[in-house]
C-alpha positions as CSV (number, residue, x, y, z in Angstrom):
1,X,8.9,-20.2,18.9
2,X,11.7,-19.9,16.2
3,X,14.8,-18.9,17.5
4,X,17.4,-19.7,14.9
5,X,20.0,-17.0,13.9
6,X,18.7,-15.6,10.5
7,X,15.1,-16.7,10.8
8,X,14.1,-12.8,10.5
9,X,15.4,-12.8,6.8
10,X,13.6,-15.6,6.5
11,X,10.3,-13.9,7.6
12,X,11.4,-11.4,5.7
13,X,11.4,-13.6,2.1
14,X,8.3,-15.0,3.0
15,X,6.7,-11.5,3.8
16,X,8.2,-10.4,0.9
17,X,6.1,-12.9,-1.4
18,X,2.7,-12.6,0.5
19,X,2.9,-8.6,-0.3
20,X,4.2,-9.4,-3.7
21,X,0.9,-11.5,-4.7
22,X,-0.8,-8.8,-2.3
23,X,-0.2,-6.1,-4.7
24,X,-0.1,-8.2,-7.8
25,X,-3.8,-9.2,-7.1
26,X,-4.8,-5.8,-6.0
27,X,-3.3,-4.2,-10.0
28,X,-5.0,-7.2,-12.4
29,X,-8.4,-5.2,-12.1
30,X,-7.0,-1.9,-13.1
31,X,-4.8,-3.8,-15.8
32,X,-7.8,-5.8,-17.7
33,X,-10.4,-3.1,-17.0
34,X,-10.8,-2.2,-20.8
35,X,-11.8,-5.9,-21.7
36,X,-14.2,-6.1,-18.3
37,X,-15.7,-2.9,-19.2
38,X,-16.2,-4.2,-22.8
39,X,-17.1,-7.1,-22.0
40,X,-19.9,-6.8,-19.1
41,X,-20.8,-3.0,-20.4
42,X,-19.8,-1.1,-17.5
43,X,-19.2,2.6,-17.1
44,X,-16.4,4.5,-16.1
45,X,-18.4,6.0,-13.1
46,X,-19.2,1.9,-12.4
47,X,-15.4,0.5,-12.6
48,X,-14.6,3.3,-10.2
49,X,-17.2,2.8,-8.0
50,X,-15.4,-1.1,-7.7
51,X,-12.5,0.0,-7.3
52,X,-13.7,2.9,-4.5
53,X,-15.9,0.4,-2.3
54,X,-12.5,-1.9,-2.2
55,X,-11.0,1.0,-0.2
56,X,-13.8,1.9,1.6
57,X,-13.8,-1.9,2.7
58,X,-10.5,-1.9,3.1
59,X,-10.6,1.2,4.8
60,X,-13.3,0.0,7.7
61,X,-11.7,-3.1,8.1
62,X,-8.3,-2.3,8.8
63,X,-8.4,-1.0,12.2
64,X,-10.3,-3.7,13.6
65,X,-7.4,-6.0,12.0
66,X,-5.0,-3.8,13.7
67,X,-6.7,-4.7,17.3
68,X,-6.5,-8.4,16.7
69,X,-3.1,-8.0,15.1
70,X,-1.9,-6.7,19.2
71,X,-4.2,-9.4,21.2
72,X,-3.6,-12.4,18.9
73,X,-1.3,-14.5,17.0
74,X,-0.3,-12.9,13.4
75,X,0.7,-15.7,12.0
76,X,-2.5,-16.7,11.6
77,X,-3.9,-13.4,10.9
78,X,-1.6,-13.5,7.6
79,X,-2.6,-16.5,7.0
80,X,-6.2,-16.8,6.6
81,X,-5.5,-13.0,4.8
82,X,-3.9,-14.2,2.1
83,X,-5.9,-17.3,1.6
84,X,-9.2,-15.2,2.0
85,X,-7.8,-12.1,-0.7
86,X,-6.0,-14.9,-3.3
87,X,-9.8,-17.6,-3.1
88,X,-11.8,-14.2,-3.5
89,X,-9.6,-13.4,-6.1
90,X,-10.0,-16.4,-8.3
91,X,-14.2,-16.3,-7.8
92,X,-14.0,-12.8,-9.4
93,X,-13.1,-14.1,-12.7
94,X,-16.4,-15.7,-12.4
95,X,-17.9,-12.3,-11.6
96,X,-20.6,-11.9,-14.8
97,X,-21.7,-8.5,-14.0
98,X,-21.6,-5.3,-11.1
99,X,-22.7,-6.8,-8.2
100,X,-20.6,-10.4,-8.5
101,X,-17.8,-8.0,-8.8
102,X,-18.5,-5.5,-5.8
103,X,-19.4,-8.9,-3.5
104,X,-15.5,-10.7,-4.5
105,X,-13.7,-8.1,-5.4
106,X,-14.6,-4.7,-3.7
107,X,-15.8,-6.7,-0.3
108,X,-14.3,-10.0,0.2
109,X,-11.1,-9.1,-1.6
110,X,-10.7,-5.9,0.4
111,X,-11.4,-7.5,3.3
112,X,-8.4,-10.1,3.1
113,X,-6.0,-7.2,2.0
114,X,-7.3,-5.4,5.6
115,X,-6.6,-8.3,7.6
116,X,-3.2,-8.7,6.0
117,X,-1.6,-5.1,6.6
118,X,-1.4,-4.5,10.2
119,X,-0.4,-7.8,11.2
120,X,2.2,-7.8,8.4
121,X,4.2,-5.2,9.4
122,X,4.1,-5.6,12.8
123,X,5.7,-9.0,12.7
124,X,8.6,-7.4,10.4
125,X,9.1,-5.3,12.8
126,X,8.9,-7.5,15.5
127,X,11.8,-9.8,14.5
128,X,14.1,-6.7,12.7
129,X,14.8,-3.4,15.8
130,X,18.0,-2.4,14.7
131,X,17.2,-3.0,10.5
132,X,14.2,-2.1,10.7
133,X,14.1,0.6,7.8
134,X,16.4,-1.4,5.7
135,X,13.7,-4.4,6.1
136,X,10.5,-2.5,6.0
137,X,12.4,-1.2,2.3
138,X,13.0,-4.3,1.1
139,X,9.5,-5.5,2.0
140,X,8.4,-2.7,0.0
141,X,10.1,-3.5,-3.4
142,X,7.4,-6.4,-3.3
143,X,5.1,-3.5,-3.8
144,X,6.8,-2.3,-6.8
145,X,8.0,-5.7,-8.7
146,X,4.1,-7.1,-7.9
147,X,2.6,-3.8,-9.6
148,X,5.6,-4.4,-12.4
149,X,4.9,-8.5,-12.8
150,X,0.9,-7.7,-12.7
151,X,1.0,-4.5,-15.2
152,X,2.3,-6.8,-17.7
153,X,1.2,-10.4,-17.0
154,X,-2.2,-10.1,-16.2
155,X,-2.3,-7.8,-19.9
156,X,-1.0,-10.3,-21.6
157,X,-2.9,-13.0,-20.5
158,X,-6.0,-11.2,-20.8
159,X,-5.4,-10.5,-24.2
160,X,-4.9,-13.6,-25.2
161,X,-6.8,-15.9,-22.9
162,X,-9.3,-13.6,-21.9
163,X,-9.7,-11.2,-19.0
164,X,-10.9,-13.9,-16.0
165,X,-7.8,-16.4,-16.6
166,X,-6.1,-13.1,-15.6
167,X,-8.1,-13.7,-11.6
168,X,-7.6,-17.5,-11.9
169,X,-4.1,-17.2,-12.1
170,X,-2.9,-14.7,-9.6
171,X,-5.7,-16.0,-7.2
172,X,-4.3,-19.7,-7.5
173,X,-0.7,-18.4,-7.0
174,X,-1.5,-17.0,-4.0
175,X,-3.6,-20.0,-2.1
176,X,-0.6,-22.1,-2.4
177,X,1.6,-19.3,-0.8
178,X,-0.8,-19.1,1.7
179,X,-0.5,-23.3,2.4
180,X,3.4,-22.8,2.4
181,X,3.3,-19.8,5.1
182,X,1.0,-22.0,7.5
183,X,4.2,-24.6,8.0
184,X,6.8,-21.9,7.7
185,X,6.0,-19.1,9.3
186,X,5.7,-18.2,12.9
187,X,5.3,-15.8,15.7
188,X,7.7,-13.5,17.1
189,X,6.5,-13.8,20.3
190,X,2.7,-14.6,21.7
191,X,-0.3,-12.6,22.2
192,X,0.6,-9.6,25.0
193,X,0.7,-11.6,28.1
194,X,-2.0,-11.0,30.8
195,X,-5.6,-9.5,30.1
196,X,-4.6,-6.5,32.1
197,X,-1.5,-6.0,29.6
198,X,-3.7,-6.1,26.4
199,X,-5.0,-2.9,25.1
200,X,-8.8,-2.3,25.2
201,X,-10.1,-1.6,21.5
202,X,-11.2,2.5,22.5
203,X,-7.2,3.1,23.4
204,X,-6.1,1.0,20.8
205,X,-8.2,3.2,18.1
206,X,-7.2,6.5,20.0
207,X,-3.4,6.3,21.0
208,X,-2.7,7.6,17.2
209,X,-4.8,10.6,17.2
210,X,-3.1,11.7,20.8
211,X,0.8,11.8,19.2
212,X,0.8,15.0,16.7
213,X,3.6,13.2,14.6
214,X,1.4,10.4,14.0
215,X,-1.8,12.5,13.0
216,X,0.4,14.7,10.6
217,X,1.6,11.3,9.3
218,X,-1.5,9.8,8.9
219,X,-3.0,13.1,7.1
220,X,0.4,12.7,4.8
221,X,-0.3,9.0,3.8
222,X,-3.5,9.8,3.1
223,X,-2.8,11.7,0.7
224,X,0.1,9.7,-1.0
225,X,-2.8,6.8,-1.2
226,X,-5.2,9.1,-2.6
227,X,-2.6,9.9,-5.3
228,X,-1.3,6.9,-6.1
229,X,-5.4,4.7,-6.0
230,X,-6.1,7.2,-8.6
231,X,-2.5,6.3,-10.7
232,X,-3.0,3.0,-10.3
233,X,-6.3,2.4,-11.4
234,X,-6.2,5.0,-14.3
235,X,-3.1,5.0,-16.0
236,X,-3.2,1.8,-17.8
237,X,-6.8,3.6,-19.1
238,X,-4.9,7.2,-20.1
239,X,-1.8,5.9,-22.1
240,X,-4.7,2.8,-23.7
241,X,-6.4,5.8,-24.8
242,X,-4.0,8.5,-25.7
243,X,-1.4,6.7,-27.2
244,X,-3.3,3.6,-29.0
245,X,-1.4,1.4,-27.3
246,X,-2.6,-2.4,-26.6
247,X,-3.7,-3.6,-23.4
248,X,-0.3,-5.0,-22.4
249,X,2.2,-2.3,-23.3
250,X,-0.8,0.0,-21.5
251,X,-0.5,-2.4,-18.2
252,X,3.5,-2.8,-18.8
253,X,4.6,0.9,-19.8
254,X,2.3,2.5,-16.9
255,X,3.5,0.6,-13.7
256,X,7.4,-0.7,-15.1
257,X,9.0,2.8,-15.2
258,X,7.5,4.1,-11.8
259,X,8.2,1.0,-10.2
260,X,11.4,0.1,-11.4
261,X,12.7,3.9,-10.4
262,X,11.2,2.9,-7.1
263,X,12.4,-0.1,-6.5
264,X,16.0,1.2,-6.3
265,X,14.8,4.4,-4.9
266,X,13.5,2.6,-1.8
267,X,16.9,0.8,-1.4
268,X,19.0,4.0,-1.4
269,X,16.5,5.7,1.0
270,X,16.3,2.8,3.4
271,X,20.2,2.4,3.9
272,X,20.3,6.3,4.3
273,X,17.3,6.7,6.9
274,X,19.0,3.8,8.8
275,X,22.0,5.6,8.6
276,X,20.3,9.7,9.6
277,X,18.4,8.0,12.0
278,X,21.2,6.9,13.9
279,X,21.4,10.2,15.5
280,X,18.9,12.2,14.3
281,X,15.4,9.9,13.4
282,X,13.6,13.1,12.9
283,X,15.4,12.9,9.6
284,X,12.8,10.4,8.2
285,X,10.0,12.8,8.2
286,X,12.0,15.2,6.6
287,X,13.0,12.3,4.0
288,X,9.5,11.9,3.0
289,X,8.3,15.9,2.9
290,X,11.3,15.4,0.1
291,X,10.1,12.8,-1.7
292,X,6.7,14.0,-1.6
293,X,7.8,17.5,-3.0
294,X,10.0,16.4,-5.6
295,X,7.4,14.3,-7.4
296,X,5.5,17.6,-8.2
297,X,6.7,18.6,-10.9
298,X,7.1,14.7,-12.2
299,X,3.2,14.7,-11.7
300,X,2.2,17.1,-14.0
301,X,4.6,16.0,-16.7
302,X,2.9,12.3,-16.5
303,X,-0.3,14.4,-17.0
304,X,0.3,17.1,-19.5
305,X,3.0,15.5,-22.0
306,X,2.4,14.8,-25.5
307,X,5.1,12.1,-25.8
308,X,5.6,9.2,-24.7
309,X,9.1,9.3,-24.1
310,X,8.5,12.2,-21.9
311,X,5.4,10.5,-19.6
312,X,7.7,7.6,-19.1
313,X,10.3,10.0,-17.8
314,X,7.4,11.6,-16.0
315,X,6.2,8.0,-13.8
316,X,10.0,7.5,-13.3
317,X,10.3,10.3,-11.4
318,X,7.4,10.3,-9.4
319,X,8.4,6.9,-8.4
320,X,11.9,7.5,-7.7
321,X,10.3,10.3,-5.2
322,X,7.6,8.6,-3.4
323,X,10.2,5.9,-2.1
324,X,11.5,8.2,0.3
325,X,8.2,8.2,1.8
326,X,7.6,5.0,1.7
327,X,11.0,4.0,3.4
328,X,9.9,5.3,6.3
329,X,6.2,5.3,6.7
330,X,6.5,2.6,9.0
331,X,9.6,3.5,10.9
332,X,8.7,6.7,11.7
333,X,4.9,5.4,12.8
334,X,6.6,2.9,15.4
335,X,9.0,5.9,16.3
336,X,6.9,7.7,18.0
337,X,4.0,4.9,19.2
338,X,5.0,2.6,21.9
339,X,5.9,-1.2,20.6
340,X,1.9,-2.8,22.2
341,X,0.4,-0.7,19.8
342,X,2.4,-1.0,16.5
343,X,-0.7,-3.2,14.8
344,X,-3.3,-1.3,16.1
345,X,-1.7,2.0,15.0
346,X,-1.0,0.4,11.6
347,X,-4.4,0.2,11.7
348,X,-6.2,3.4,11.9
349,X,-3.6,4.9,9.8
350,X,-3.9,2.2,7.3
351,X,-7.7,3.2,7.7
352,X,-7.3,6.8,7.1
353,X,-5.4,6.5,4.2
354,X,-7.5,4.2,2.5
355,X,-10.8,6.0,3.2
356,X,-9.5,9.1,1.9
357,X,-7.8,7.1,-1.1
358,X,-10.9,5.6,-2.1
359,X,-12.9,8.4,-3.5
360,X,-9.7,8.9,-6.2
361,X,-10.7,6.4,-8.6
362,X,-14.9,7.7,-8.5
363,X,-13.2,11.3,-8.9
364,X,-11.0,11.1,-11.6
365,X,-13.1,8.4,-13.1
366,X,-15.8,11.9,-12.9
367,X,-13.0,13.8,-14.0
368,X,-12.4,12.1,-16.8
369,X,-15.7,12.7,-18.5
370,X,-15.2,16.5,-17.6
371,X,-11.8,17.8,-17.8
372,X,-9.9,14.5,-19.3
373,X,-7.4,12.6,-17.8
374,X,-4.3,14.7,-18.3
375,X,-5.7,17.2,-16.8
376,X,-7.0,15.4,-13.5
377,X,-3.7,13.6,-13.3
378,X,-1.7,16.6,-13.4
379,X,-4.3,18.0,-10.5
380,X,-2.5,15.7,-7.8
381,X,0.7,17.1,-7.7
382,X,-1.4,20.2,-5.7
383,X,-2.0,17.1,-2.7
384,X,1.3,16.1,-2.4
385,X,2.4,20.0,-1.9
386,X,0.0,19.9,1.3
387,X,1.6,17.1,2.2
388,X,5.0,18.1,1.9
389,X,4.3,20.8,3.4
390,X,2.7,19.1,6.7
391,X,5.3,16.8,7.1
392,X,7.7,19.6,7.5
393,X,5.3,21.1,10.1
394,X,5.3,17.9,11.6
395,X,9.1,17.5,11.8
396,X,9.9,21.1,13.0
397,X,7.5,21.1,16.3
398,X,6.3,17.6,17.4
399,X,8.5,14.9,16.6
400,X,11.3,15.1,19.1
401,X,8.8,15.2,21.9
402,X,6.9,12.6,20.7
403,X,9.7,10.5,20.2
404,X,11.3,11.4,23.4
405,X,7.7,10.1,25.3
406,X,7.5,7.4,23.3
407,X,11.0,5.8,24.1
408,X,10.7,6.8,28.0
409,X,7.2,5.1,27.9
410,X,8.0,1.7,26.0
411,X,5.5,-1.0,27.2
412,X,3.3,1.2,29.2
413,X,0.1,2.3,28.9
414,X,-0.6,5.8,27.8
């Protein structure tokens, strides 16, 4: 076991560039969609349905890879994650037609991505207690530079050397990260001692849907996934088509300014929730209603502007906003669920969202033929109102007492 003083940042940097290539991978689809639906002759309804069994994959998946993440080593969980997502990843740019692409990139893609989450976070949070929040934002700017770096990469490349060298690349990248992380990274600590220790799998799927907090959270990060599957996948397609623009300023102009707003959004919101939650950790759930809330009216100007200039301003604020949520997302989750069941936990929220954040891309990709894009972009600000809304719910009558229980309980069973 490493032990050394400053091996967490360590993990950290190393975490850091797995869910970099993790979200860089997930955004070349979206990015080169134009030239694959040109290419193999594939409908809107089609390219969403990709992109929707991904998170339906993803979405079954994920608890299960939040039970092994709390009986077994997650090194090796991330491991064999990354090198599963990053090989199926390169194969799809051999994909020739619907079905090659639903079998490497909806299924065996998705199902790398499931296996990496749980067992992700819960080894950042094993090795950072005290900055934890700081840490799980600084993970998170992976999120927003890999969207950033893909947006515009995988665009240019497939413009100019074709949408599959777009796969090969990123794919490629991330097997070799995936060799380096087998010789430097390592376990916090072993799998939970003895048998009668370990959770069973029915209270491992269950102990989220008994804390109130964590079921209002859950039903809140659905909806933020919801919202931003559908952004992701469709706004390089709305400002391709509404404002002419080639495939790369498309890819580039649609993830840079949300993400870049984000980015130091999540750094200001991590320091502060360290900070509230110092004495009051009931704070981050309020943090997040915020963010959510604020974004609304960023929404519908992404959706419903004529200019440009005024869409970009639009995706900078909804990012800015949704990095208060994500800031705490985690923190909040472990808050209020004992330590043996962080993965699992991870899990079935991880699968909630993403089953409910699946059917965005078929729906606005619906939508689109219908109403237009504008319009059904505009439509999810009315989502993150619920949510907002929730979360405040959430922060005015259950969290103290399911923090309170969850502190006084620690490595117990519930």
């Amino acid at each position: 076991m490493e032990t050394r003083k400053g091996y967490k940042w360590e993990v950290l940097t190393l975490l850091w560039i797995a869910f970099f290539l993790n979200q860089a991978d997930r955004q070349v689809f979206n990015v080169v969609l134009p030239l694959i639906k040109s290419d193999l002759h594939l409908s809107d309804v089609e390219v969403g349905m990709i992109a929707t069994i991904f998170n339906l994959v993803f979405a079954l998946l994920v608890p299960l890879a939040g039970y092994v993440g709390d009986r077994s080593s997650k090194k090796w969980i991330i491991v064999f994650s990354i090198l599963l997502w990053s090989g199926a990843t390169t194969l799809t740019g051999f994909s020739s037609g619907l079905v090659l692409f639903i079998l490497f990139r909806s299924t065996a893609t998705g199902a790398g991505e499931a296996l990496f989450g749980p067992a992700n976070y819960a080894t950042l949070a094993d090795y950072h207690k005290k900055t934890r929040a700081f840490a799980m934002s600084i993970h998170q700017t992976a999120y927003y530079l890999g969207i950033i770096t893909s947006g515009f990469l995988a665009g240019y490349v497939g413009e100019r050397w074709g949408w599959r060298s777009a796969f090969y690349i990123f794919g490629l990248v991330g097997i070799v990260h995936g060799i380096i992380l087998i010789f430097r990274l390592k376990d916090k600590r072993g799998p939970v001692g003895p048998e009668m220790n370990k959770p069973g799998f029915t209270e491992s799927m269950k102990v989220l849907f008994c804390i109130p907090t964590a079921l209002i959270l859950t039903i809140a990060f659905g909806g933020l996934i919801f919202v931003l599957v559908g952004y992701l996948t469709w706004t390089p397609v709305y400002l391709y088509e509404k404002f002419n623009m080639s495939l790369a300023q498309a890819g580039f102009h649609s993830m840079f300014y949300t993400h870049i707003a984000a980015f130091f959004g999540i750094i200001i919101a991590g320091k502060l929730s360290d900070k509230l939650a110092k004495d009051r950790p009931g704070l981050r759930l309020v943090m997040q209603a915020g963010g959510l809330l604020f974004a609304i009216p960023f929404i519908i100007l992404m959706g419903h502007s004529e200019v440009s200039t005024s869409v970009y301003i639009g995706l900078a604020g909804f990012g800015f906003a949704r990095a208060f949520f994500d800031a705490n997302t985690y923190s909040v989750l472990y808050d209020v669920i004992p330590e043996k069941y962080h993965a699992s936990a991870t899990g079935v929220m991880q699968m909630a969202g993403f089953a409910v954040g699946s059917l965005a891309p078929l729906i606005l990709g619906y939508l689109k033929s219908v109403i237009g894009l504008s319009t059904g972009i505009s439509f999810l600000s009315v989502i993150w109102l619920i949510c907002g809304i929730l979360l405040l719910i959430g922060y005015r009558f259950y969290f103290k007492s399911d923090y309170e229980r969850a502190q006084a309980m620690k490595d117990e069973v519930l």
